[in-house]
PAZAPA-4460 file (N, C-alpha, C; in steps of 0.05 Angstrom, whole numbers, plus 32768, in hexadecimal, padded with zeros to 4 digits):
% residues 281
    n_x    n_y    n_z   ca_x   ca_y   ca_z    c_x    c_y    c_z   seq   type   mol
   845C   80C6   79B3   8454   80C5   79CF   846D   80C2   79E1     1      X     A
   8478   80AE   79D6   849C   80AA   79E3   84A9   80CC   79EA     2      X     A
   84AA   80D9   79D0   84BE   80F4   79D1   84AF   8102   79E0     3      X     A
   8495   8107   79E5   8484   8119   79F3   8489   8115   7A14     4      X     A
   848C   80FB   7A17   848C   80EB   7A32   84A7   80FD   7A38     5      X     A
   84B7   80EE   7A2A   84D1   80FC   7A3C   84DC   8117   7A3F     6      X     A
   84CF   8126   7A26   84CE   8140   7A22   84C0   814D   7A45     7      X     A
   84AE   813E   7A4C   849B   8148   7A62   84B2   8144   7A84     8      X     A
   84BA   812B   7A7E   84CC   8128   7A94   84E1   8136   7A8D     9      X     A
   84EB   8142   7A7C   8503   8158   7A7D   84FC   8170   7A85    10      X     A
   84E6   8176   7A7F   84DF   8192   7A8E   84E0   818C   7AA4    11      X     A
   84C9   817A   7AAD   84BE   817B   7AD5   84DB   8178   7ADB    12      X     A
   84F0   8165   7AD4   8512   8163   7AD9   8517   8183   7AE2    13      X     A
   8516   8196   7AD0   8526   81AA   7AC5   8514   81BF   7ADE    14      X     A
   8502   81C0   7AE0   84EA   81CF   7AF5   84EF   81C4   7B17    15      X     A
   84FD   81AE   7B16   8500   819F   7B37   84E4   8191   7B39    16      X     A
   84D5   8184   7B29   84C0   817A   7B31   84B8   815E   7B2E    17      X     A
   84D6   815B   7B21   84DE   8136   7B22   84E4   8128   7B38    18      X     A
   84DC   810F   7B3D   84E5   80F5   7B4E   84ED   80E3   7B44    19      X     A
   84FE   80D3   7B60   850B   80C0   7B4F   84F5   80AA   7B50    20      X     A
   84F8   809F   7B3B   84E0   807E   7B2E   84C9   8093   7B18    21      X     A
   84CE   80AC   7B14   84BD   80B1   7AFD   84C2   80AA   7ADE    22      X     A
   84DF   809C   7ADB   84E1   8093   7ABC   84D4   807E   7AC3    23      X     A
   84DE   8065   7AD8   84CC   804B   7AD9   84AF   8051   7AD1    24      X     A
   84A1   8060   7AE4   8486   806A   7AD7   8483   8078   7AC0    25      X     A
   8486   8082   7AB5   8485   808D   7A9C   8482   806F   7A88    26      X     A
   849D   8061   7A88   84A3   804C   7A73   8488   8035   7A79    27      X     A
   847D   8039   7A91   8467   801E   7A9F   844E   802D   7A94    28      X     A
   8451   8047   7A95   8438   8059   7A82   8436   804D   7A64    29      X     A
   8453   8057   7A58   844E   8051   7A40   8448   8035   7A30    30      X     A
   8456   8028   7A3B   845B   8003   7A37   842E   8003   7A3D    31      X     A
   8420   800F   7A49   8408   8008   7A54   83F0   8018   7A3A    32      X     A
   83FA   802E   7A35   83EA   803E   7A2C   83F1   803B   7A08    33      X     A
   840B   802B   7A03   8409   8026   79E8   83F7   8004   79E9    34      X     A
   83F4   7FF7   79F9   83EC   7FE6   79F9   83C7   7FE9   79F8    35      X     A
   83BA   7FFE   7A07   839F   8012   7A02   83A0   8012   79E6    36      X     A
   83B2   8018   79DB   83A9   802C   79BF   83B0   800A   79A8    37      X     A
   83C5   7FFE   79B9   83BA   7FE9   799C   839A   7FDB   79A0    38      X     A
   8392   7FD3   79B5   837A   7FC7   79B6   8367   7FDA   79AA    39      X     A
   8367   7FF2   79B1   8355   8004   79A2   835D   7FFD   7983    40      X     A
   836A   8002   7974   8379   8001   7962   8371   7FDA   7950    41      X     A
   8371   7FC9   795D   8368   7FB8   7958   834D   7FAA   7959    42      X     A
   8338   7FC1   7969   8322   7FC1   7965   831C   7FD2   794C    43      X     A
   8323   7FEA   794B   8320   7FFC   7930   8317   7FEC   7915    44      X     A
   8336   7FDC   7913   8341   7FCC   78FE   832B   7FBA   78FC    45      X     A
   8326   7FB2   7914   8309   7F94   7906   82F4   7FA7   7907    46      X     A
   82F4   7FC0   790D   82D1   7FCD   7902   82D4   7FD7   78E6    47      X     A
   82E1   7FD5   78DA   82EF   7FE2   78BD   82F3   7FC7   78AC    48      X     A
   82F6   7FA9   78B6   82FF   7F95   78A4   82E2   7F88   78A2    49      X     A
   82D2   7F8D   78BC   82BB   7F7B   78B8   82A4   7F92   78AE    50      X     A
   82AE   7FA2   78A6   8298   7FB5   789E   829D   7FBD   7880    51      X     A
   828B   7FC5   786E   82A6   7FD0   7853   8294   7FF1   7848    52      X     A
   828E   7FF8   785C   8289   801B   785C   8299   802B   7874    53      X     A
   829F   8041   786F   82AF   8052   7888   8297   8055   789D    54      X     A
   8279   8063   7897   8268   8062   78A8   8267   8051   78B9    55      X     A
   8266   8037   78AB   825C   8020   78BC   8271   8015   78D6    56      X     A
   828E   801C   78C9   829C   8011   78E0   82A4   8029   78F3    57      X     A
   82A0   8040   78E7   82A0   8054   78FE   8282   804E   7915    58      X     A
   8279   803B   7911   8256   803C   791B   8266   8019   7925    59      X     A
   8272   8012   7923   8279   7FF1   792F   828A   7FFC   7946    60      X     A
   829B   800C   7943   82B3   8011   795B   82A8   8015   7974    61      X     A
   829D   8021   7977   828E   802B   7992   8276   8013   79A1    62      X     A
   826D   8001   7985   825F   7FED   798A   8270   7FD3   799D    63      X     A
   8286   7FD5   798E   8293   7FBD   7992   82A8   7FC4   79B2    64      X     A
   82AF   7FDD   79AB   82BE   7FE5   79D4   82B1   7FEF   79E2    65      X     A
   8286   7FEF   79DE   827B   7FF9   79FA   8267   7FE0   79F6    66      X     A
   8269   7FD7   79EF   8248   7FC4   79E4   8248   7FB3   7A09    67      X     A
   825B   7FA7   7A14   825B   7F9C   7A27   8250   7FB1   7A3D    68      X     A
   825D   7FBB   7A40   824D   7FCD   7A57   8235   7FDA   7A54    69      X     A
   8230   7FDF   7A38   8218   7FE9   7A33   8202   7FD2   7A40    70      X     A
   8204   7FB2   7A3C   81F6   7FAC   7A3F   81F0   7FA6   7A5C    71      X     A
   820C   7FAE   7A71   8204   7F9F   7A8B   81F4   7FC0   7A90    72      X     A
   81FB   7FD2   7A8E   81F4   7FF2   7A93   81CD   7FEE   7A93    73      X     A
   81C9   7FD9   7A76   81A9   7FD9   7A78   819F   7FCD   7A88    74      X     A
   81B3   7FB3   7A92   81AA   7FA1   7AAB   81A1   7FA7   7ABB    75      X     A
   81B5   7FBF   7AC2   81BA   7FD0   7AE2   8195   7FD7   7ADE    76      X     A
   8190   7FEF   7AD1   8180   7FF6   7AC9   8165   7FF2   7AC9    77      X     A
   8162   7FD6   7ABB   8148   7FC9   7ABC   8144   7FB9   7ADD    78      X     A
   815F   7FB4   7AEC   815A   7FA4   7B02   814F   7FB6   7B17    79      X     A
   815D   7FD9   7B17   8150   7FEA   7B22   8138   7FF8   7B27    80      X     A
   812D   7FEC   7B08   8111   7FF9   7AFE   80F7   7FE5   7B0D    81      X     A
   8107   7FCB   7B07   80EE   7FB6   7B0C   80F1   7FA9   7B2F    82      X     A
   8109   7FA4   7B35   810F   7F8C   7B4E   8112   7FA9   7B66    83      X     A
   80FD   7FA1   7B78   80FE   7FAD   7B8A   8110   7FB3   7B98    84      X     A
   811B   7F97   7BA1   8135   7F8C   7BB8   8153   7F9B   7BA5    85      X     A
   814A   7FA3   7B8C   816D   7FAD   7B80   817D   7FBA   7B8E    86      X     A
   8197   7FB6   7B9B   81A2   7FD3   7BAD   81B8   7FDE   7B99    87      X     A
   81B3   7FD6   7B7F   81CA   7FE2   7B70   81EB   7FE1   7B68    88      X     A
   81F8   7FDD   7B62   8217   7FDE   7B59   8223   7FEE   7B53    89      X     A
   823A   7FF1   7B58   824C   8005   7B51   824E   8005   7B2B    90      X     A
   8250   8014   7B1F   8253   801A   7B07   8270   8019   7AFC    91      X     A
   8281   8026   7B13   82A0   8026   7B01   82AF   801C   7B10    92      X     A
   82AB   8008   7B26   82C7   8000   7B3B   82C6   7FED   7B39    93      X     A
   82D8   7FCE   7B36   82D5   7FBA   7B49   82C0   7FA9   7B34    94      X     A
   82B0   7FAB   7B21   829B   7F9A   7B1A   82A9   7F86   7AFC    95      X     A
   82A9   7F6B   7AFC   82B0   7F60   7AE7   82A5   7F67   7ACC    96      X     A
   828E   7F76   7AD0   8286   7F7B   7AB2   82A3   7F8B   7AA1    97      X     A
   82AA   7F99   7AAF   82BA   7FAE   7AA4   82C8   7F96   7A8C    98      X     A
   82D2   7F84   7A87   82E3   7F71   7A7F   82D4   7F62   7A6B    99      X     A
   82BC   7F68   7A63   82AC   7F5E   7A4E   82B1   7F7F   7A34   100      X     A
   82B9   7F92   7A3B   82C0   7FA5   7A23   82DA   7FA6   7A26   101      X     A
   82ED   7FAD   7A13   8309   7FBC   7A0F   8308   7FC6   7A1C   102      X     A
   8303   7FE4   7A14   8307   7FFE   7A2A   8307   7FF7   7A49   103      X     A
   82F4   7FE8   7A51   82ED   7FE7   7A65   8303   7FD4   7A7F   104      X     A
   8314   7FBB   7A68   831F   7FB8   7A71   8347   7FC3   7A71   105      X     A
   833D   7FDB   7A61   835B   7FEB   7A63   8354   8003   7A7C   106      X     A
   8336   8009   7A84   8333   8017   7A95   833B   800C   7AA9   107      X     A
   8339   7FEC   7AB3   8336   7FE8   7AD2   8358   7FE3   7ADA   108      X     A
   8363   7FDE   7ABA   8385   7FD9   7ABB   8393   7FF5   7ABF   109      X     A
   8387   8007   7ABB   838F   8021   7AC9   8387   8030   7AE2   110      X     A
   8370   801B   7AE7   836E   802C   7AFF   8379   8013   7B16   111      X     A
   8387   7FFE   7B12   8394   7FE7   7B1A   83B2   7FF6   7B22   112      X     A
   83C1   8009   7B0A   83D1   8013   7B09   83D9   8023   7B15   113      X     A
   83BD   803B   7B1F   83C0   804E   7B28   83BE   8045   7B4F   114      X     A
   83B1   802D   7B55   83BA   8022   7B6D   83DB   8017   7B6B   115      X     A
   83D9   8010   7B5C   83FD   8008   7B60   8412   8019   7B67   116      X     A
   840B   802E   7B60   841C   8048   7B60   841F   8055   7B7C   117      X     A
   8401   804C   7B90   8400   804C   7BAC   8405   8032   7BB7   118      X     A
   8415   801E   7BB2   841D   800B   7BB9   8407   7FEF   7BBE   119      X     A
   83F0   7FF4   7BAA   83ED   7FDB   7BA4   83FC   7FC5   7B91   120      X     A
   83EA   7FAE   7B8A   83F3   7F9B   7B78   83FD   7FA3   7B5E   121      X     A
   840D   7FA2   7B4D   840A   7FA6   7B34   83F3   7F8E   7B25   122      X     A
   83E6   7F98   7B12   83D2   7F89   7B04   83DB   7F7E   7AE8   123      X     A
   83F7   7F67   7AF7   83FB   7F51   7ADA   83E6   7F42   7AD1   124      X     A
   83D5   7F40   7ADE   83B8   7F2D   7AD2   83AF   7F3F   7ABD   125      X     A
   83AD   7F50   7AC2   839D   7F66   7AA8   83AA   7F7D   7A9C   126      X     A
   83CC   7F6F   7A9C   83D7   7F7C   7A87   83D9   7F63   7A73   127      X     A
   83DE   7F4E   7A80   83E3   7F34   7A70   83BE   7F30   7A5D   128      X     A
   83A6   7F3B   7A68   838F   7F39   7A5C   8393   7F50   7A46   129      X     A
   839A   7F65   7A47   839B   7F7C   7A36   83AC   7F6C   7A12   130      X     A
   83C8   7F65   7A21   83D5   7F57   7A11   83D0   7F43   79FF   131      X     A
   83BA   7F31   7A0E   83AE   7F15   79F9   8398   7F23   79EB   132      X     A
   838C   7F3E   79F6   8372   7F44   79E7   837E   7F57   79D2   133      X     A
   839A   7F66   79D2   839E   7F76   79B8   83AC   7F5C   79A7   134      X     A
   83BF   7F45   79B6   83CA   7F30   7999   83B0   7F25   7988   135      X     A
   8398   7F1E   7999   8384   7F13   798E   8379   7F27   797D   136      X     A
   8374   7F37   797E   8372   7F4E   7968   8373   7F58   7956   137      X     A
   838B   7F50   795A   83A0   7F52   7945   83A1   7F3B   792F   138      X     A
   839C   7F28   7935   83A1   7F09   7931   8384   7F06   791E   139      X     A
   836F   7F0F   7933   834C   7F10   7922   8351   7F1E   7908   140      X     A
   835A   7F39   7911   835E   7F51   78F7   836B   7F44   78DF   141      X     A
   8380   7F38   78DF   8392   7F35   78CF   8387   7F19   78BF   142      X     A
   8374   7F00   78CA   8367   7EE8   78BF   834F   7EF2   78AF   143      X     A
   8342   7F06   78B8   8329   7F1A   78B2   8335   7F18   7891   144      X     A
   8347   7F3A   789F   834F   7F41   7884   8356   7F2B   786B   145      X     A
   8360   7F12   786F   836A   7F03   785C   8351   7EF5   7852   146      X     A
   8337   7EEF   7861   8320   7EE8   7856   830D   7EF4   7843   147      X     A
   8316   7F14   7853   82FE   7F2B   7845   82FE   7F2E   7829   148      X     A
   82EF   7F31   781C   82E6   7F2D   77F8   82F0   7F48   77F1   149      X     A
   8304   7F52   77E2   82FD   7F6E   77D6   82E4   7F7E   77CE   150      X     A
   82D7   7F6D   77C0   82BA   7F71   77B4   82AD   7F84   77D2   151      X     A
   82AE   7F7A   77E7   82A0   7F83   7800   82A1   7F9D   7801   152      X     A
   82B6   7FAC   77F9   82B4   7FBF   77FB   82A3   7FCE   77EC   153      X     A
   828D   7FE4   7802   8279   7FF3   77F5   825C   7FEA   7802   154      X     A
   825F   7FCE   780D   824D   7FBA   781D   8249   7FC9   7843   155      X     A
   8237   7FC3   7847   8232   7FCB   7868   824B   7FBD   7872   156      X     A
   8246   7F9E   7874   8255   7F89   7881   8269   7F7E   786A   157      X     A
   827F   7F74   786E   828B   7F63   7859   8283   7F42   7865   158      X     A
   8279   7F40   7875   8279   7F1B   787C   8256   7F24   787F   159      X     A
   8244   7F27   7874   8227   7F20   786F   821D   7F0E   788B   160      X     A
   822D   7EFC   788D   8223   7EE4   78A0   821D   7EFA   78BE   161      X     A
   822D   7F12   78BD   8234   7F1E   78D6   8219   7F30   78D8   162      X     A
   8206   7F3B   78C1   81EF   7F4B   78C7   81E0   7F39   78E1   163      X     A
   81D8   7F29   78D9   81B9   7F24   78F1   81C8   7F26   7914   164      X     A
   81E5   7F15   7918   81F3   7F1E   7933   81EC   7F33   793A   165      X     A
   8201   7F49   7931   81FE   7F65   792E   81E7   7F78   7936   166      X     A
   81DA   7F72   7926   81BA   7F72   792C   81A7   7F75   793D   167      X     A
   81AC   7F56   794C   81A3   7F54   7966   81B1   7F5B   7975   168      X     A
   81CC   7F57   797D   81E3   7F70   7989   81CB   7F89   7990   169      X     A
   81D2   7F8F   797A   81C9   7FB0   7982   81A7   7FBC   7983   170      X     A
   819C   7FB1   7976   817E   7FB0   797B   8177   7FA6   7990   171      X     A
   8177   7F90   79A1   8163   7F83   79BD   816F   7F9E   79C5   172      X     A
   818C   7FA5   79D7   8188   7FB9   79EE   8184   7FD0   79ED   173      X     A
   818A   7FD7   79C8   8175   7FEF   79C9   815D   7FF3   79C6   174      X     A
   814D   7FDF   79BD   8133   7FDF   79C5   812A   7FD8   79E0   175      X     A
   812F   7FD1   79EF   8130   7FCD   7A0C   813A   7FE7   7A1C   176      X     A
   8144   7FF5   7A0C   8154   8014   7A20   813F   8028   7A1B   177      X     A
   8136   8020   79FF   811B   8036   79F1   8102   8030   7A05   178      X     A
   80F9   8018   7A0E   80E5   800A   7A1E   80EC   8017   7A36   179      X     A
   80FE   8014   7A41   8105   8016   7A5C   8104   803C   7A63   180      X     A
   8114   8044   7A51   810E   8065   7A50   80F0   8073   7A47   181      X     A
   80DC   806A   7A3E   80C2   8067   7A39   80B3   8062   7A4D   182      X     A
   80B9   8051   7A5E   80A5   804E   7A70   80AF   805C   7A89   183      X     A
   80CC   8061   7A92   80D6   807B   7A99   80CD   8095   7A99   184      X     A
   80D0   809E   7A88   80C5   80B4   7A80   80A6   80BF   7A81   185      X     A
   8095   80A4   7A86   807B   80AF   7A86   806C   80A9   7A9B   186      X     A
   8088   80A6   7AB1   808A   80A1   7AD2   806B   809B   7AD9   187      X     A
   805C   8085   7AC9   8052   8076   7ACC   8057   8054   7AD2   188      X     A
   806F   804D   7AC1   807A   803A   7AC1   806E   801F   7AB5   189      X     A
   805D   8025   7AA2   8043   8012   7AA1   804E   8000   7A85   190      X     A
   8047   7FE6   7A85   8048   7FD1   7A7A   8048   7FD9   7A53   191      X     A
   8036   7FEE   7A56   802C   7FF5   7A33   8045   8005   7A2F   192      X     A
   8053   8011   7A3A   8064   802D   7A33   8086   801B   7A2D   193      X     A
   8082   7FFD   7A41   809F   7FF4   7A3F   809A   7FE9   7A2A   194      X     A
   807F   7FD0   7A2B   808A   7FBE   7A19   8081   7FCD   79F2   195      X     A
   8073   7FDB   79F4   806C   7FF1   79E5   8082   7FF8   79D1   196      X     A
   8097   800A   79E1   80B0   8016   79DE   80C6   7FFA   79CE   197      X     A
   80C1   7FE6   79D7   80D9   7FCF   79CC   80C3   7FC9   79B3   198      X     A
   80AC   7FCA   79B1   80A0   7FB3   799C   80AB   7FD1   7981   199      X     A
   80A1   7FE9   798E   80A7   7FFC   7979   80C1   8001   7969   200      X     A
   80D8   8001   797F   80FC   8003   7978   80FC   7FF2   796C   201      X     A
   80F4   7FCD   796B   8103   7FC3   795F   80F9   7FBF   794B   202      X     A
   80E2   7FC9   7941   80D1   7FCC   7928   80E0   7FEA   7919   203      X     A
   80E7   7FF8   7925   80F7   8014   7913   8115   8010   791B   204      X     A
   8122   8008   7931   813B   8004   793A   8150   7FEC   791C   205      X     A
   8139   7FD6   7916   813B   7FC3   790C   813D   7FC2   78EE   206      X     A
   812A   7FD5   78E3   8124   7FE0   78CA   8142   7FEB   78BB   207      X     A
   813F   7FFF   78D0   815A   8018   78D8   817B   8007   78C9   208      X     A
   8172   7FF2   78DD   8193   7FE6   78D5   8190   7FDB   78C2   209      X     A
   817E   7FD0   78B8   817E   7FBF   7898   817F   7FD4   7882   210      X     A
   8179   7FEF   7889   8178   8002   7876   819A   8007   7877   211      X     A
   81A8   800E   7888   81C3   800B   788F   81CD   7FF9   787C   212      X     A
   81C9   7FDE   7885   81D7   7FC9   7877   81D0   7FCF   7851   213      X     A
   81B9   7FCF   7852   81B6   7FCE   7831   81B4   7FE5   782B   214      X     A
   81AB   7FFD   7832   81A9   801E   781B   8189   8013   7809   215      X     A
   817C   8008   7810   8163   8000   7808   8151   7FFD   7815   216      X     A
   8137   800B   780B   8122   8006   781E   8111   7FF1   7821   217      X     A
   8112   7FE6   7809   8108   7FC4   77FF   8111   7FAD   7807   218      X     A
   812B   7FBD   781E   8139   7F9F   782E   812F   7FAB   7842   219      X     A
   811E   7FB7   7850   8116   7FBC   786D   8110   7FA9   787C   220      X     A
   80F3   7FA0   7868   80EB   7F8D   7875   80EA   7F6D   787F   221      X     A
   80F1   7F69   7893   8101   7F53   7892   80EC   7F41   78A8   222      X     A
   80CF   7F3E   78A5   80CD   7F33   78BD   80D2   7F17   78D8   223      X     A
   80DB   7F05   78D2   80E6   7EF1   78D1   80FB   7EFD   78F0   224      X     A
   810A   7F0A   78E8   8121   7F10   78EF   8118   7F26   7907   225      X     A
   8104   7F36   78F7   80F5   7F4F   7911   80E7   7F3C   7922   226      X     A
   80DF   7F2A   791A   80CC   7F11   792E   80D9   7F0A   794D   227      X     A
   80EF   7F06   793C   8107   7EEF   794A   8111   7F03   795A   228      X     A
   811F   7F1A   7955   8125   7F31   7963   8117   7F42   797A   229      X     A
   8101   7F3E   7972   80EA   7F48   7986   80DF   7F31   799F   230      X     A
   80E0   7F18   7997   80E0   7F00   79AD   80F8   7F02   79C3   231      X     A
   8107   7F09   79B3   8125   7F09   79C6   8127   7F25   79DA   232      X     A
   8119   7F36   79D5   811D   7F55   79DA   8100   7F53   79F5   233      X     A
   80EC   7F43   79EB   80CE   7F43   79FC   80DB   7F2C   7A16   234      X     A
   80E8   7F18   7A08   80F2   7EFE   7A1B   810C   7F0F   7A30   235      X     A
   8124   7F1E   7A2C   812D   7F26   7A3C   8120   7F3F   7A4C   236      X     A
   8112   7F54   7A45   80FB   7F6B   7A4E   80EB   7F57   7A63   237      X     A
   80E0   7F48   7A61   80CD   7F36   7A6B   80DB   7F2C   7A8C   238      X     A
   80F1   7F1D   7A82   80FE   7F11   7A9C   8107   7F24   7AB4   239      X     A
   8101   7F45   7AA9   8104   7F56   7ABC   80F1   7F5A   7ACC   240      X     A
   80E4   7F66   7AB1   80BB   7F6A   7AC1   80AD   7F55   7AD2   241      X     A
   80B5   7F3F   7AD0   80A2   7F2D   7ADE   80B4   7F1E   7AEA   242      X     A
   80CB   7F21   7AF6   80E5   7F1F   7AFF   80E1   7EFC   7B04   243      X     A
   80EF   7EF7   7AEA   80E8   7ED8   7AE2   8108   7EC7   7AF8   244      X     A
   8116   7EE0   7B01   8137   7ED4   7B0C   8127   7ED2   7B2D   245      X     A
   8112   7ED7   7B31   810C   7ED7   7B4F   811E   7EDF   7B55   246      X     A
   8128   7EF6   7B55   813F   7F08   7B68   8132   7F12   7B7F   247      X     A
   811A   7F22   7B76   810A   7F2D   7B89   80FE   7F20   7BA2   248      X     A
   80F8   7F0A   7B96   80EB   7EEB   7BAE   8106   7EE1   7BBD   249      X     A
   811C   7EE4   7BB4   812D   7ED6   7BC1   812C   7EE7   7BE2   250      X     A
   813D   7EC9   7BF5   8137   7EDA   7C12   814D   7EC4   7C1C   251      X     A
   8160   7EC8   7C29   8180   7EBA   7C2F   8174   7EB7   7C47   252      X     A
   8178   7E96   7C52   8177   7E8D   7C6E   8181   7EA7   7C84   253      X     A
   817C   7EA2   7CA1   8189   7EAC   7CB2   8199   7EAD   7CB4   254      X     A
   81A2   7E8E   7CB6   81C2   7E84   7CB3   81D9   7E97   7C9C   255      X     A
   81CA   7E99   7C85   81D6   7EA6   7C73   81DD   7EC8   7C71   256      X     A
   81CF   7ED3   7C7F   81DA   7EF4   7C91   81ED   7EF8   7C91   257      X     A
   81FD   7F09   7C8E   8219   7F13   7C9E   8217   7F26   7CA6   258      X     A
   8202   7F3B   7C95   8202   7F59   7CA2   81EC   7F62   7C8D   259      X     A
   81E4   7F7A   7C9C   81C7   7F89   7C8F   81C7   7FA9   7C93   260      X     A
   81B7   7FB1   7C82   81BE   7FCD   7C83   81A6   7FE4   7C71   261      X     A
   81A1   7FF5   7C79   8186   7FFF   7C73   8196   8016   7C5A   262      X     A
   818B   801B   7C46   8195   8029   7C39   8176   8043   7C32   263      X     A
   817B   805D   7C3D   8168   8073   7C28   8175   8083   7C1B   264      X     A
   816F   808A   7BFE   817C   8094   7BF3   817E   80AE   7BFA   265      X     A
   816D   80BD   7C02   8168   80D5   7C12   8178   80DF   7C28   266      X     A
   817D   80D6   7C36   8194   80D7   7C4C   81AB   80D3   7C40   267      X     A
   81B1   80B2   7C3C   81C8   80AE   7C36   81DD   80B8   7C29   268      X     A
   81CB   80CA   7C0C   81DE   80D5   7BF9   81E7   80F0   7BFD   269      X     A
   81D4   80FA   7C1A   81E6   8108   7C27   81F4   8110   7C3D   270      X     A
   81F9   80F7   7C3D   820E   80F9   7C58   8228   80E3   7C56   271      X     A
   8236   80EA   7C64   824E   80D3   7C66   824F   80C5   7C82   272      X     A
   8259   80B0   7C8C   8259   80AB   7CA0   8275   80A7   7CAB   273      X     A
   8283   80B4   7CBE   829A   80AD   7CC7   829E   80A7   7CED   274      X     A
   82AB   8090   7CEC   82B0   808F   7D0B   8293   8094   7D1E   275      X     A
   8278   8085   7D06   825C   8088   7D18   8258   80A0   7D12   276      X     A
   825E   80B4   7D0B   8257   80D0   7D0F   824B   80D7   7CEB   277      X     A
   8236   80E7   7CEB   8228   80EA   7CD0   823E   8102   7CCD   278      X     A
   8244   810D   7CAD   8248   8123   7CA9   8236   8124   7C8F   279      X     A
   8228   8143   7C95   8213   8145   7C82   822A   814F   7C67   280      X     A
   8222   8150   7C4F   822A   815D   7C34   821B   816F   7C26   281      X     A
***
């Protein structure tokens, strides 16, 4: 990556299409973007140490650097579906979730970067975060590895204790995304199609992964565990539908106002507003 880098600035050099402070940038590129690839790199490593099949940790990586946003993404989602008053969030700017996945927080440290470059702040807070989350990584990977059993290998998981986590990890929000797209889809929106959709996923969703874990169909059934899984999946589904957070009831004193504003989606998404003046799109 180094020889390519400079290889690139010798040409634009050699073409007139260099400035001066493009090695600084370049070296503030690279110093950033090898730092991307160890955290990737050290997530890999623990989906490969805590797993002891290639499948399985090719099926952990993606779990383990989107799983956070996946789950605020269903939040968004269910708060839109059920709470009237929702006006929605931005998805990729500005929102702390980003900082509960990896990726997510090497995305906001580059796009931190890419204001710096127009003379904002540099973002030492979340290069110094990038930094403690690839040493810790590193640090997990390497105590992992010294615990893990040889024998494991050939096993779903090498640490056993880690199936039922895992588990629920990934079963409640996809059975809740199956619910939620179900009763979507049959733009009815009705009570049998959501809670329907979750009681069904985590009864085949659930199965699914124990067949994963063991290569047996005589470990499917686990009910105990589908019980327990399905309380948790009906109990968070639930606090939406019958909006147990009173979001929707809430109503801020007078006093508490600062400003108000009518939003239709119909208009608004096509037009811009500048200096009072609409311009249609």
């Amino acid at each position: 990556y180094m020889i390519c880098l400079l290889i690139c600035l010798l040409i634009g050099n050699a073409y007139g299409v260099g400035k001066p402070g493009d090695l600084e940038t370049a070296l503030e590129a690279y110093v950033l973007h090898m730092l991307y690839y160890l955290v990737s790199y050290g997530i890999a490593v623990l989906s490969a140490v805590i797993s002891g099949r290639l499948v399985i940790s090719a099926i952990l990586f993606p779990v383990l650097m989107f799983l956070g946003p996946v789950y605020m993404i269903l939040i968004q989602g269910l708060a839109s579906s059920f709470f009237s008053t929702y006006g929605g969030m931005s998805l990729w700017t500005g929102e702390w979730w980003k900082f509960l996945s990896p990726l997510g927080l090497c995305y906001e440290t580059e796009q931190e970067m890419a204001a710096c470059q127009t003379g904002g702040a540099f973002p030492g807070g979340h290069v110094l975060l990038i930094f403690c989350l690839m040493a810790g990584m590193l640090v997990a990977d390497r105590i992992l590895f010294c615990i893990r059993k040889t024998e494991a290998a050939g096993d779903a998981l090498a640490f056993p204790k880690l199936e039922m986590p895992l588990k629920v990890l990934v079963t409640v929000p996809a059975s809740i995304w199956i619910g939620l797209t179900a009763s979507n889809m049959t733009r009815t929106k009705t009570d049998f199609w959501f809670f329907g959709g979750i009681v069904f996923c985590v009864i085949m969703f659930g199965s699914l992964v124990e067949f994963i874990y063991h290569t047996d169909i005589r470990e499917v059934a686990k009910p105990l565990q589908t019980g327990l899984i399905l309380a948790v999946s009906l109990i968070a589904a639930s606090a939406f539908r019958f909006d147990w957070f009173r979001y929707d009831a809430y109503l801020p004193g007078e006093d508490e106002i600062a400003s108000m504003a009518v939003y239709q989606a119909g208009l608004d998404s096509r037009g811009r507003y500048v200096d009072g003046r609409v311009q249609w799109l």
